[in-house]
Biotite code that builds the C-alpha atoms (Angstrom):
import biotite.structure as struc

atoms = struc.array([
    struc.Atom([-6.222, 18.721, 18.802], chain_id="A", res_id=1, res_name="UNK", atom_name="CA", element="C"),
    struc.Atom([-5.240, 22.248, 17.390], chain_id="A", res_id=2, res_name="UNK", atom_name="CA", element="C"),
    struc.Atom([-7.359, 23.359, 15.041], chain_id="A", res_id=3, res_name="UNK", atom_name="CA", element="C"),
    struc.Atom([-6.203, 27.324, 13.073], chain_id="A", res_id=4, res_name="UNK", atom_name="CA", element="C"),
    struc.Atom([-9.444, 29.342, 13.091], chain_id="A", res_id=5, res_name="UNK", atom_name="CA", element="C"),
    struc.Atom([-9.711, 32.616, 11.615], chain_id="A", res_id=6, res_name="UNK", atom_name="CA", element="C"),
    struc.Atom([-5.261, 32.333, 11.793], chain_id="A", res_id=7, res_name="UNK", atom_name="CA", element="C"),
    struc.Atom([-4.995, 31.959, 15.568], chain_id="A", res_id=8, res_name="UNK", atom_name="CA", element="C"),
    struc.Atom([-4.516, 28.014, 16.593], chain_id="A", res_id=9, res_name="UNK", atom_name="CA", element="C"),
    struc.Atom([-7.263, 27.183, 19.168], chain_id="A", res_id=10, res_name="UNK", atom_name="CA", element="C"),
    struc.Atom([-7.407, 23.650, 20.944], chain_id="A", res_id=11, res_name="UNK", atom_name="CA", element="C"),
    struc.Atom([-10.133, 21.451, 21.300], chain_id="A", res_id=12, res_name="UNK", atom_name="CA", element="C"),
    struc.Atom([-10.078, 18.239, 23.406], chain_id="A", res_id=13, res_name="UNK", atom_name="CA", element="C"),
    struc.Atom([-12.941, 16.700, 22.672], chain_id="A", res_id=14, res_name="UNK", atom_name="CA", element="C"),
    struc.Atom([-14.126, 13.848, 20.305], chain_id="A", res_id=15, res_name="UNK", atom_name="CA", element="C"),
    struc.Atom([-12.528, 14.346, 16.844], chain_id="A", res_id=16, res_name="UNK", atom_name="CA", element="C"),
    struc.Atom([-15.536, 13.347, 15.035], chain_id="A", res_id=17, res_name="UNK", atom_name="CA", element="C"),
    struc.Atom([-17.355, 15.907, 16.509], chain_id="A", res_id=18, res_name="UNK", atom_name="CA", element="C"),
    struc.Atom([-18.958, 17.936, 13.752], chain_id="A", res_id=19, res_name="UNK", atom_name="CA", element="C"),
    struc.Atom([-17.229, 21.225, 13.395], chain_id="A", res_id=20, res_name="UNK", atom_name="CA", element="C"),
    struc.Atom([-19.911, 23.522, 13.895], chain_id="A", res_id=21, res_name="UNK", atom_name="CA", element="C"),
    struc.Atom([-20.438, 22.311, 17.315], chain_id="A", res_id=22, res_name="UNK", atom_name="CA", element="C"),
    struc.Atom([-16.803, 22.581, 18.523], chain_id="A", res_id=23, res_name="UNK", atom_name="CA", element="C"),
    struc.Atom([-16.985, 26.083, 16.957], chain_id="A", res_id=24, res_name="UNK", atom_name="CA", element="C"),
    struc.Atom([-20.382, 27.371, 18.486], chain_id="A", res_id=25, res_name="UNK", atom_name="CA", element="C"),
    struc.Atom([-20.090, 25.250, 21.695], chain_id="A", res_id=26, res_name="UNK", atom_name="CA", element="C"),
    struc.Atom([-16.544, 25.184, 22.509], chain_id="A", res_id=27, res_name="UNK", atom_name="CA", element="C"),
    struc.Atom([-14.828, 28.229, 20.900], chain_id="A", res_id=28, res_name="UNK", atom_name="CA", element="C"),
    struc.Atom([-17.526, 30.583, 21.212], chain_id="A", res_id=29, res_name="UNK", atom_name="CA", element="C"),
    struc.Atom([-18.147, 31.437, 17.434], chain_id="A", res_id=30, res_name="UNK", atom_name="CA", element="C"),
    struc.Atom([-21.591, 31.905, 16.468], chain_id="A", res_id=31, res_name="UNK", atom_name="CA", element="C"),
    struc.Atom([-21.432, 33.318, 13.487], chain_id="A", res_id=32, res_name="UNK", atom_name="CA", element="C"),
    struc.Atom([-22.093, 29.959, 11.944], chain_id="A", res_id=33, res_name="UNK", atom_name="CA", element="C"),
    struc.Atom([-26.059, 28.423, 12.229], chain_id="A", res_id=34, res_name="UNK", atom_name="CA", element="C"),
    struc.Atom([-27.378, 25.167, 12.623], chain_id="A", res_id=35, res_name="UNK", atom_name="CA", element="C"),
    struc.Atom([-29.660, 24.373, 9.920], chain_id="A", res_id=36, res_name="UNK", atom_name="CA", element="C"),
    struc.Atom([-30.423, 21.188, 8.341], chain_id="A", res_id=37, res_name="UNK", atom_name="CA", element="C"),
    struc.Atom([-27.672, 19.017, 9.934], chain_id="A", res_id=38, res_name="UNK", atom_name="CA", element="C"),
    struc.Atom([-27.074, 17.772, 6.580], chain_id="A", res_id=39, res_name="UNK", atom_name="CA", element="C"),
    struc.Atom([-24.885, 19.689, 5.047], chain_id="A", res_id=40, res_name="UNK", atom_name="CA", element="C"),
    struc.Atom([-27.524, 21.072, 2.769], chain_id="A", res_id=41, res_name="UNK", atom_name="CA", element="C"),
    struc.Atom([-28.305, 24.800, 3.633], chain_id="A", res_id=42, res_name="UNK", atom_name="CA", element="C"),
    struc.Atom([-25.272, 26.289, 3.998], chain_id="A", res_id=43, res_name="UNK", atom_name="CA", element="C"),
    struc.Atom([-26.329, 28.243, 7.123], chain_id="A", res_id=44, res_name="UNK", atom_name="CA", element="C"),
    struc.Atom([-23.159, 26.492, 8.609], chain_id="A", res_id=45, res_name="UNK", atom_name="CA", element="C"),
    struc.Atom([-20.712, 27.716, 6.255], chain_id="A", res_id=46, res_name="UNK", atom_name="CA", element="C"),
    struc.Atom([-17.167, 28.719, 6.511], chain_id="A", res_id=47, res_name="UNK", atom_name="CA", element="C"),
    struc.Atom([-14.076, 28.307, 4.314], chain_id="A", res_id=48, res_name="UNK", atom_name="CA", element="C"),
    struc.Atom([-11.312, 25.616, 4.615], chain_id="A", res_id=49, res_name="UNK", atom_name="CA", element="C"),
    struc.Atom([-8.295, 26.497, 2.975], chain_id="A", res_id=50, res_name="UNK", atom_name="CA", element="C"),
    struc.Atom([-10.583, 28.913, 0.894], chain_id="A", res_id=51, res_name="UNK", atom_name="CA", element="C"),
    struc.Atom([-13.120, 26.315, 0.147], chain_id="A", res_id=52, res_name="UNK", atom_name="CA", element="C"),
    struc.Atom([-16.965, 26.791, 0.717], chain_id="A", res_id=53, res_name="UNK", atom_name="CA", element="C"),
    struc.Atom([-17.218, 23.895, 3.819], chain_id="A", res_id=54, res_name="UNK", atom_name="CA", element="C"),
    struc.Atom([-20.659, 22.975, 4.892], chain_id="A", res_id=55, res_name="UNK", atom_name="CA", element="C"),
    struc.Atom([-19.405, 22.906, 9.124], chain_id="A", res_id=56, res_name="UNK", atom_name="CA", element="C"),
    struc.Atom([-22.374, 20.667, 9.720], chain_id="A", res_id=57, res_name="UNK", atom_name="CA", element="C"),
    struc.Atom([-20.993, 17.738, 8.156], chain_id="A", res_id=58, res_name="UNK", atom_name="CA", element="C"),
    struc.Atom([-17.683, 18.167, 8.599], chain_id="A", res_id=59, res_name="UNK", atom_name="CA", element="C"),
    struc.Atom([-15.657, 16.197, 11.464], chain_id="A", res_id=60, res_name="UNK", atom_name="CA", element="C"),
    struc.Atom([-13.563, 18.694, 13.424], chain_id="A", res_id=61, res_name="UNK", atom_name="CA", element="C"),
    struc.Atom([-10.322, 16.181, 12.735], chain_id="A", res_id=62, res_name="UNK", atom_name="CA", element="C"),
    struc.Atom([-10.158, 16.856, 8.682], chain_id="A", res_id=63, res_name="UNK", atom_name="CA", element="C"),
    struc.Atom([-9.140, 20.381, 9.888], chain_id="A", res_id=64, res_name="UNK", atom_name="CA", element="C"),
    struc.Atom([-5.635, 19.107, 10.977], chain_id="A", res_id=65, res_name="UNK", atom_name="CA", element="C"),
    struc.Atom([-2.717, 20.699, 9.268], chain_id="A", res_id=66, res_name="UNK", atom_name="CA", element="C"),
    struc.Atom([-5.666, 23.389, 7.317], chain_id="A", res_id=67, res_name="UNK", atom_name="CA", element="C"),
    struc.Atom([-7.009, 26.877, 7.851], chain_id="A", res_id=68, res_name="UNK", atom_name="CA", element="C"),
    struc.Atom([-10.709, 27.509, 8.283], chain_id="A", res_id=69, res_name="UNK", atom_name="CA", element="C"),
    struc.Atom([-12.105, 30.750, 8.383], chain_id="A", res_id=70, res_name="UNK", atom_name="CA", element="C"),
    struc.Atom([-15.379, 32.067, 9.438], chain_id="A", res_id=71, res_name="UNK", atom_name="CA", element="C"),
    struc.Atom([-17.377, 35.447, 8.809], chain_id="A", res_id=72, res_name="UNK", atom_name="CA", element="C"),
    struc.Atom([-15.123, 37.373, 11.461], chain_id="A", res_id=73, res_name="UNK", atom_name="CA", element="C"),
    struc.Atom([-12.024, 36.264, 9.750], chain_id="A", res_id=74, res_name="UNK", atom_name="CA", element="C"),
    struc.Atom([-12.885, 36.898, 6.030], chain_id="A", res_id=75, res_name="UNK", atom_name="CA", element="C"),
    struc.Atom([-10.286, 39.893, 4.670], chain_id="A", res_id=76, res_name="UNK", atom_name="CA", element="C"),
    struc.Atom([-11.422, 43.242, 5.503], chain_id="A", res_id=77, res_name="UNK", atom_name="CA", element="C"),
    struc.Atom([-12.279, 44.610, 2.676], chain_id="A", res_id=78, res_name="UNK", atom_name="CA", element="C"),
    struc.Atom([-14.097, 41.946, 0.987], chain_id="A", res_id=79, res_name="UNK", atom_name="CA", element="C"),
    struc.Atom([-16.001, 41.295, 4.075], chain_id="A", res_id=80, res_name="UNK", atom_name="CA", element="C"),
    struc.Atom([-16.534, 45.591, 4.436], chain_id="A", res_id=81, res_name="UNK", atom_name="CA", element="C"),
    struc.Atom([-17.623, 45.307, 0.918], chain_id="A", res_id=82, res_name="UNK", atom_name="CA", element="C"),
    struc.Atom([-20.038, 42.275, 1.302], chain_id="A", res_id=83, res_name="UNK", atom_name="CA", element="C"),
    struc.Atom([-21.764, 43.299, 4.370], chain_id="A", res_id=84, res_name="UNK", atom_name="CA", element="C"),
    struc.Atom([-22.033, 46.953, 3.037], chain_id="A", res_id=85, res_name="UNK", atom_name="CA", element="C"),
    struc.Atom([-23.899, 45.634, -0.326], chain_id="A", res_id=86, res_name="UNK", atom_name="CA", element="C"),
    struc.Atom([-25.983, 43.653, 1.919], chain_id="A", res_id=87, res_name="UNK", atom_name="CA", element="C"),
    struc.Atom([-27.297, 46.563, 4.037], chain_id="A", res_id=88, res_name="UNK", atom_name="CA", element="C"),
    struc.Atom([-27.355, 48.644, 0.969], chain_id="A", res_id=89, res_name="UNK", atom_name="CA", element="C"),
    struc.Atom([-30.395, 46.472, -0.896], chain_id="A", res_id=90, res_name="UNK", atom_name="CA", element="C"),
    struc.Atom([-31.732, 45.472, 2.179], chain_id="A", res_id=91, res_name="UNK", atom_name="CA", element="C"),
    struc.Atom([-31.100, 41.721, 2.163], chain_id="A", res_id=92, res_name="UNK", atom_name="CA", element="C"),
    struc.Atom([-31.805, 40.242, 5.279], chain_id="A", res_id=93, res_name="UNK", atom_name="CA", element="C"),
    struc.Atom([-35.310, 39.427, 6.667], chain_id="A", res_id=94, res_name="UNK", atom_name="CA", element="C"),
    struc.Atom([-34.789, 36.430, 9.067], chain_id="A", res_id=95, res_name="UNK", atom_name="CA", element="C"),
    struc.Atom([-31.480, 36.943, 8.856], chain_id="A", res_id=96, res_name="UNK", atom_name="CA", element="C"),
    struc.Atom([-30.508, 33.033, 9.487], chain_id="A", res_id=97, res_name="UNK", atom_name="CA", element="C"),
    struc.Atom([-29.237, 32.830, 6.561], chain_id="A", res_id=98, res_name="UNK", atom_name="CA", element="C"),
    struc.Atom([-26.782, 35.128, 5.889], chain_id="A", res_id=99, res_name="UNK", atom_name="CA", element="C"),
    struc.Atom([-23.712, 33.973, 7.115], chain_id="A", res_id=100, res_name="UNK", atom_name="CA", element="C"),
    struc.Atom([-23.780, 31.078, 5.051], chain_id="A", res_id=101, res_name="UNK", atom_name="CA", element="C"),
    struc.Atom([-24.728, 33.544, 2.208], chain_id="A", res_id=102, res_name="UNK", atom_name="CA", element="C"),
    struc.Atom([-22.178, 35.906, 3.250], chain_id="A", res_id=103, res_name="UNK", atom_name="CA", element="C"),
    struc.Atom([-19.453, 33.349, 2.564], chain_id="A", res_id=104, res_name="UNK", atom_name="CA", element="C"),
    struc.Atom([-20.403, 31.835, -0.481], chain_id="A", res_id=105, res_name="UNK", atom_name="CA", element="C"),
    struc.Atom([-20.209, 35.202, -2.188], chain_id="A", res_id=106, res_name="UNK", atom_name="CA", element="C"),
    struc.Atom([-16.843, 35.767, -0.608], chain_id="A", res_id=107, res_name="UNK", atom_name="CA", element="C"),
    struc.Atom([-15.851, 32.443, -2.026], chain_id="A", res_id=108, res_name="UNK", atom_name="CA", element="C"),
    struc.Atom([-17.328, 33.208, -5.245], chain_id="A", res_id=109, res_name="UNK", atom_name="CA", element="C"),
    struc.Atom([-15.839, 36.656, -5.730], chain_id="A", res_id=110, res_name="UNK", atom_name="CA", element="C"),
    struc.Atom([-12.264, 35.465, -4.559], chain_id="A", res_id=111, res_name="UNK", atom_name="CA", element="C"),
    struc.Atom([-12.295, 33.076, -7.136], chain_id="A", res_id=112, res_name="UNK", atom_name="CA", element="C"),
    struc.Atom([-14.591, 34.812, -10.119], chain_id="A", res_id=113, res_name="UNK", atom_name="CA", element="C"),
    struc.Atom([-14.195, 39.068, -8.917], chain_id="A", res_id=114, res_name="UNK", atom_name="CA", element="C"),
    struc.Atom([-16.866, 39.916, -11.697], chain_id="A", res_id=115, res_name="UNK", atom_name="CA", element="C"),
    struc.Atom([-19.848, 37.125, -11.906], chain_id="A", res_id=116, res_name="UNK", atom_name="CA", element="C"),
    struc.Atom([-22.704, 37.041, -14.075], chain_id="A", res_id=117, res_name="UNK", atom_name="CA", element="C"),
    struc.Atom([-26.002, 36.301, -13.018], chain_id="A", res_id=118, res_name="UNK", atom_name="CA", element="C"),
    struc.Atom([-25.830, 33.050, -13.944], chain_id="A", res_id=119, res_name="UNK", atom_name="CA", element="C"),
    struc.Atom([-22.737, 32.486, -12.236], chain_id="A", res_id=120, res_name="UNK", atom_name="CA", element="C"),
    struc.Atom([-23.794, 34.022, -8.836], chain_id="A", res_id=121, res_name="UNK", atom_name="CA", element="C"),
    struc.Atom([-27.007, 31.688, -9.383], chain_id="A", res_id=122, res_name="UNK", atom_name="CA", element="C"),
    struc.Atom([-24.815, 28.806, -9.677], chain_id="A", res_id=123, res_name="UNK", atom_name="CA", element="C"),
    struc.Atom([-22.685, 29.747, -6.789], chain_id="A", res_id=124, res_name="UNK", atom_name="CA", element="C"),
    struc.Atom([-25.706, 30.411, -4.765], chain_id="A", res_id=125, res_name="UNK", atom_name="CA", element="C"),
    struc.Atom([-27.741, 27.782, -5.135], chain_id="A", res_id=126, res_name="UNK", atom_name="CA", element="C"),
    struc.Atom([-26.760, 25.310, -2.563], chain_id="A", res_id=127, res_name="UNK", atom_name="CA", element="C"),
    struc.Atom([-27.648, 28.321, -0.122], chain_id="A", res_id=128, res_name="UNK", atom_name="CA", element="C"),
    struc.Atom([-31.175, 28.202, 1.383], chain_id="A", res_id=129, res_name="UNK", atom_name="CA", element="C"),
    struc.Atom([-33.059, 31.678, 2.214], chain_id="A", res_id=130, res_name="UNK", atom_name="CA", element="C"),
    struc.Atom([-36.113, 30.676, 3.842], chain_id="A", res_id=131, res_name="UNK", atom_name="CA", element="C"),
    struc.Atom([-37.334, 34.244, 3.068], chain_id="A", res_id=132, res_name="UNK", atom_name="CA", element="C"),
    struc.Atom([-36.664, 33.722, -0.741], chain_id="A", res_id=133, res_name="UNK", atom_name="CA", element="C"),
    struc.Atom([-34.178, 37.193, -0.874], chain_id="A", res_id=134, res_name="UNK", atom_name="CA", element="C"),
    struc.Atom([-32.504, 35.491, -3.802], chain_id="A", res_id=135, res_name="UNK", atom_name="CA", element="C"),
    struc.Atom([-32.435, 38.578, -6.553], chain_id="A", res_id=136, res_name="UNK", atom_name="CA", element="C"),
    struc.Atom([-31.529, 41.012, -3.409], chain_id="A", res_id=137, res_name="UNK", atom_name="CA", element="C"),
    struc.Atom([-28.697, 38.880, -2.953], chain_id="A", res_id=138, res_name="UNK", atom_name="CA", element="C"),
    struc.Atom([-27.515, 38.358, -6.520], chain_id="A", res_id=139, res_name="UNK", atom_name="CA", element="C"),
    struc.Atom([-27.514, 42.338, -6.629], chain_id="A", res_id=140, res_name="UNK", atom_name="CA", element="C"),
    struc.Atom([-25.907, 42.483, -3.519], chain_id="A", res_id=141, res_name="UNK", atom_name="CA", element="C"),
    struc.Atom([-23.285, 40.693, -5.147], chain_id="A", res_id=142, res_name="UNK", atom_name="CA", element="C"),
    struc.Atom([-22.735, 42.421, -8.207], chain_id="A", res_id=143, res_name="UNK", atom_name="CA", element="C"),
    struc.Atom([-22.850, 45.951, -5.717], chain_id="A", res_id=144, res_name="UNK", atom_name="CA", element="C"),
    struc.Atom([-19.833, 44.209, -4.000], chain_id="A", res_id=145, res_name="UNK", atom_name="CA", element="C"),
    struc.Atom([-17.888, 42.758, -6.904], chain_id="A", res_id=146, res_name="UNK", atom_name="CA", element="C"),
    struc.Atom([-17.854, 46.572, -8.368], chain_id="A", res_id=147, res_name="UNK", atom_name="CA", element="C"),
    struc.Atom([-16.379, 47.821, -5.607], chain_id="A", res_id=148, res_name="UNK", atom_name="CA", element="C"),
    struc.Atom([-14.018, 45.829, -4.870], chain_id="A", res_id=149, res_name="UNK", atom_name="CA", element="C"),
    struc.Atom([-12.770, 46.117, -8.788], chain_id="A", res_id=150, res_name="UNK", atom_name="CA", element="C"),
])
């Protein structure tokens, strides 16, 4: 089965029910992506499938077919430049488990809404679990990044 990660086709030849996160942490070397809760209720497996917040977890490696998933290292430059430099700018990681999944929610948000309100970065957010409870660094982060990529 190919599967387009990230925009380069990569081929897995396993099971097809296999849960995506495990064919791309175990098989294609991308581990970017955490395990979490196995449920699909974290996010700390996120990634984006045809520019949709995906929980990887839950997700059978054969609903990719024909559809392009990207993962932290393939977000677009700048809005990936601008997330992570927000990020480091307030300080947002502790753990740091986290923060992939949190990292691409807020892409996903600010590709679809560039300038959120609070409210609407809580609403985004809150399907993301940080252990470490960095929730208003995060929601600043995110307003840091939405003004520059305006």
């Amino acid at each position: 089965m190919d599967i387009k990660v990230n925009g380069v086709n990569r081929e897995f030849k396993g099971d097809p029910n296999t849960p995506l996160l495990w064919v791309l942490r175990d098989h294609l070397n991308i581990t970017s992506l955490k395990f979490g809760c196995g449920q699909g209720l974290c996010g700390a497996c996120s990634a984006h499938v045809d520019g949709k917040l995906t929980r990887t977890c839950v997700t059978a490696c054969d609903e990719l077919e024909g559809r392009n998933l990207t993962t932290l290292e393939g977000l677009a430059p700048r809005l990936s430049q601008a997330l992570k430099s927000a990020w480091i700018q307030v300080d947002v990681p502790q753990c740091g488990y986290c923060q992939t999944g949190m990292i691409m929610a807020a892409a996903a948000l600010l590709d679809k809404n560039p300038k959120p309100s609070d409210e609407e970065i809580t609403a985004a957010m809150n399907k993301n679990i940080c252990r470490c409870g960095t929730y208003s660094r995060i929601r600043r982060a995110i307003h840091i990044a939405a003004k520059e990529l305006a």
